[in-house]
C-alpha positions in Angstrom: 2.4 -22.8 -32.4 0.3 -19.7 -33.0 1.4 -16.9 -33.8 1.2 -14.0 -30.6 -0.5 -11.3 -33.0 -4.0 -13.6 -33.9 -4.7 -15.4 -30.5 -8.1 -16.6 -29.8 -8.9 -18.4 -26.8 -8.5 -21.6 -28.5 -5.2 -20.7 -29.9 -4.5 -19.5 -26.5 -5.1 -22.7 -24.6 -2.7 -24.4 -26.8 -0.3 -21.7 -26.1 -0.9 -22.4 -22.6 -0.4 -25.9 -23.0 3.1 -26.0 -24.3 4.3 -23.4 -22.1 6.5 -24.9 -19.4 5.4 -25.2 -15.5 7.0 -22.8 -13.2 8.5 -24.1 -10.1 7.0 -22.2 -7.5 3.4 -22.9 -9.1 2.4 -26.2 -7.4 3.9 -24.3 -3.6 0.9 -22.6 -2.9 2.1 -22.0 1.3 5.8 -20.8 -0.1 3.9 -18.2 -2.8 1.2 -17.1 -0.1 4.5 -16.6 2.1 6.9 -14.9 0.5 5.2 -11.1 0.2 5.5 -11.0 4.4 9.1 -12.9 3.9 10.5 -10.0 1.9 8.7 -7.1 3.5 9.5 -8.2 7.1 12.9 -9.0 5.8 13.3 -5.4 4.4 11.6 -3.5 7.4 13.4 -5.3 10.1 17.1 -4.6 7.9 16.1 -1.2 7.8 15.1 -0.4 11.2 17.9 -2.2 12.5 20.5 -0.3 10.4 18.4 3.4 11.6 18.6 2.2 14.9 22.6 0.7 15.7 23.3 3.5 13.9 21.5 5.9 16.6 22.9 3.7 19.5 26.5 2.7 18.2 26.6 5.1 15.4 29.0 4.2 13.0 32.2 2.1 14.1 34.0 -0.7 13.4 31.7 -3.3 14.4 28.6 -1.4 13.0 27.8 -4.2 10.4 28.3 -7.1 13.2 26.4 -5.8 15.5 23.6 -4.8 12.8 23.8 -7.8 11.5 23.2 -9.6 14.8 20.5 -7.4 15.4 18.9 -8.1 12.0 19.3 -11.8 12.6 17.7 -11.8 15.9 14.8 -9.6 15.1 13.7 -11.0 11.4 12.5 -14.7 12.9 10.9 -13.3 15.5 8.6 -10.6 12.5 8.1 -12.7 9.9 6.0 -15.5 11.9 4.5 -12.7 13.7 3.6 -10.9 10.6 2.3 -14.2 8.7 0.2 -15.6 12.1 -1.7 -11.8 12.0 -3.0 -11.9 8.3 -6.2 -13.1 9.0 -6.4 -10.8 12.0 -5.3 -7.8 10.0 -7.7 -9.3 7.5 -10.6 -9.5 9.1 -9.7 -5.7 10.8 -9.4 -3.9 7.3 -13.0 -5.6 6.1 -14.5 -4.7 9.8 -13.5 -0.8 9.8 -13.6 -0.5 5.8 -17.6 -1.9 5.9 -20.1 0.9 6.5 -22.2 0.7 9.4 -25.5 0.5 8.9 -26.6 3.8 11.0 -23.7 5.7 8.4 -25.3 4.0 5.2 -28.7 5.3 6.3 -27.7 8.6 6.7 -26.6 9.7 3.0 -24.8 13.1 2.6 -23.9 14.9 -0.6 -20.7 16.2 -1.0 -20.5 19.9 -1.9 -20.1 21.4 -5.2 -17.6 24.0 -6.6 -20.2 26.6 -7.0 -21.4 25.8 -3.3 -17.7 26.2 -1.7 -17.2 29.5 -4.1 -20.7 30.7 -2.3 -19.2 29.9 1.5 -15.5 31.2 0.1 -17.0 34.6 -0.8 -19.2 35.2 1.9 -16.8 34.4 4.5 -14.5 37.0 2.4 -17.4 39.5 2.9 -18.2 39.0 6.0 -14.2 39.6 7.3 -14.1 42.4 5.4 -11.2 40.6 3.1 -10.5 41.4 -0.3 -9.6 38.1 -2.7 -6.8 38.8 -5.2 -7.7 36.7 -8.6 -5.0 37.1 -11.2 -6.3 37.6 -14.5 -6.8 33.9 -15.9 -8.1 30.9 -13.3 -7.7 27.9 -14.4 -10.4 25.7 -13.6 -10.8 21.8 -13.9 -14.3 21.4 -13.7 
């Protein structure tokens, strides 16, 4: 086996070769799954807790009842959460693409020195008087 200091990409195909296969590899639907699993698991356990606590607030049969809650609430998020990926999907790439009336139109953003310009003649023209201290650090 090659050493990890001098690998090539031949040396590292034969690396790759003798390492062993992973379980979850070959599941492709339980690996595309499991991100919404856990975050709907740990959203849902979260809001339940925030929100027994603000109806019951804490008693006795706080963890039943939050329990109960959470138990009720994460099968109905998680298939709800997994059936809207491609929705949400498709959503993001819709309002994250630039139209083409915006694309057409370019603008330049604005430079230090122009802001400065603006920042000092609006101090003027109020009559204001800027207090610098005697070092500005600048980190441009």
């Amino acid at each position: 086996m090659p050493s990890l200091t001098a690998l090539t990409h031949t040396n590292f195909q034969t690396l790759a070769n003798h390492r062993p296969k992973r379980e979850l590899a070959g599941s492709k639907s339980l690996a595309s799954m499991l991100p919404t699993l856990l975050t709907t698991g740990v959203i849902t356990l979260v809001i339940t807790a925030v929100m027994r606590m603000l109806w019951l607030g804490f008693s006795n049969d706080f963890f039943a009842a939050w329990m109960e809650a959470w138990l009720t609430t994460w099968p109905i998020a998680f298939p709800l959460a997994y059936m809207s990926i491609p929705f949400v999907k498709r959503l993001t790439n819709y309002l994250a693409t630039p139209s083409a009336k915006s694309a057409s139109t370019k603008t330049s953003a604005l430079s230090i020195s122009q802001i400065e310009k603006v920042a000092s003649n609006a101090t003027v023209k109020n009559q204001l008087q800027a207090r610098r201290t005697a070092t500005i650090h600048r980190y441009y």
